[in-house]
N, C-alpha and C positions, 0 to 999 in steps of 0.2 A: 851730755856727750853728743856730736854731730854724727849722726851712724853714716852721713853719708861718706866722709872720707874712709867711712874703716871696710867698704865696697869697693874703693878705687883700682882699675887695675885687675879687677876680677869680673872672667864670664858669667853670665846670670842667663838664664830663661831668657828674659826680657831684654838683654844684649841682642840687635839684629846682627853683629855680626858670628855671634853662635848660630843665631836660627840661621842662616846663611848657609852655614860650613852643613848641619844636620840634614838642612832640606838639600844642599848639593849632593852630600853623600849618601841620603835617602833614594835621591833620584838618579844617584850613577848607577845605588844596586838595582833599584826596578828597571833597568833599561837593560844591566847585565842581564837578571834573571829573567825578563822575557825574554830575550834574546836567545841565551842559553839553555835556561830550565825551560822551557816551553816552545819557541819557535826551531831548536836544535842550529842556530847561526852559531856552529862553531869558529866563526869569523871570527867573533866579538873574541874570541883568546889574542887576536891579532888588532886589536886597537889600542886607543892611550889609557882606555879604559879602566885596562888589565896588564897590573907588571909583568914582566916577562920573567922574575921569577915568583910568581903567583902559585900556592902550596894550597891544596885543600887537603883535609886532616878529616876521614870519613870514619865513623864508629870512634875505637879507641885506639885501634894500630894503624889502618890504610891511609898511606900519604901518599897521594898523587900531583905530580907536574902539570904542565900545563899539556905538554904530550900525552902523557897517559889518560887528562880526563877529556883530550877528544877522542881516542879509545874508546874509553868508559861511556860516555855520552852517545857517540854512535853505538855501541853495542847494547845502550839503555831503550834509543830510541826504535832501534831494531826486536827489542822483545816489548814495547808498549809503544807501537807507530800512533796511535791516538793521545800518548799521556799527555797531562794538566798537572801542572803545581800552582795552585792558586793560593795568592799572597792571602795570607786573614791577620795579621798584626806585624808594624813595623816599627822596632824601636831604633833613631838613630842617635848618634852622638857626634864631637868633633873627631874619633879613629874608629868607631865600630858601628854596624848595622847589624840588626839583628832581623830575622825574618823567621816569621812560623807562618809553614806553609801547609796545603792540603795535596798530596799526590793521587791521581786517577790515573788508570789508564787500564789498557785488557790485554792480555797477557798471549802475544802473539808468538813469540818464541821460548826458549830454553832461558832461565836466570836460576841464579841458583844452585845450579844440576835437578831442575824440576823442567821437565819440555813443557811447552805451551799446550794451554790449557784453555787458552778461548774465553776466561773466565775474567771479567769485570773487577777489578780490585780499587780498593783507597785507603790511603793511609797517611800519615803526619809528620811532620817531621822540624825541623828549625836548623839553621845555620847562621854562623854569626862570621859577619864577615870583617876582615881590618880592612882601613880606608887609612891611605900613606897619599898628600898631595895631588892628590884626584886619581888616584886608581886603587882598584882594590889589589892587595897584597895576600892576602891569607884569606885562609874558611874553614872552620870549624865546623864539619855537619853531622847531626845526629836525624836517623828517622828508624821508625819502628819493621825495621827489617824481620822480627817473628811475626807482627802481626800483616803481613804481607805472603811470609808464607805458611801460617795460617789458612788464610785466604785460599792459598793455592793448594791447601790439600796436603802439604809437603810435614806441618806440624799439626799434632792436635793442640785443644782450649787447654792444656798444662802448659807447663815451661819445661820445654825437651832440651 
């Protein structure tokens, strides 16, 4: 049997123009999430970058608009003016990015209902993003919000 026709018409690894769409959409989320996760350019909600109805989906209930998470991000960047999320592994595909990333930052105001504590924090976290004709559409994000307040004093080493 000729196995090369029974590939025809299907993406492979080795298809350039998968790796194409994967590296585009690898590179549209690292340019969002510098932007956003770390430089605080809540611009970038205002490019082609980003749909305009663009949903992030935080824990397992909080779903934020695009409104609420310049909100949320200025009020993030207000209780950790120094934070970092630095990328550590990026899986993409032809509709999804996935990102695990590392969170720093030191704890200059109230999060929580814990006031500011002065106190150095890091913690983990990953987000997977949908990628719809070069913009991201959706986000799924999970990060270790006990072990943050933990951190802060707020919980002890159980599970309260």
């Amino acid at each position: 049997m000729d196995r090369s026709s029974s590939t025809e018409g299907v993406e492979t690894a080795a298809d350039p123009a998968a790796s194409t769409i994967e590296a585009r959409n690898e590179r549209l989320v690292r340019d969002y999430f510098a932007a956003v996760w770390n430089d605080g350019d809540l611009e970038a909600f205002d490019t082609d970058a980003v749909s305009d109805d663009y949903v992030l989906h935080h824990g397992t209930d909080d779903t934020y608009t695009i409104d609420e998470l310049r909100t949320a991000w200025a009020d993030w960047y207000a209780t950790f003016p120094d934070l970092r999320n630095d990328i550590e592994d990026v899986i993409a595909t032809a509709d999804r990015v996935v990102v695990r990333y590392r969170f720093s930052g030191t704890h200059e105001a109230a999060v929580f209902g814990v006031p500011a504590t002065g106190t150095e924090v890091e913690t983990a976290g990953i987000v997977v993003f949908s990628v719809d004709d070069h913009q991201i559409v959706e986000g799924w994000a999970l990060d270790d919000v006990h072990g943050l307040l933990q951190q802060l004093g707020s919980v002890n080493g159980g599970r309260d």
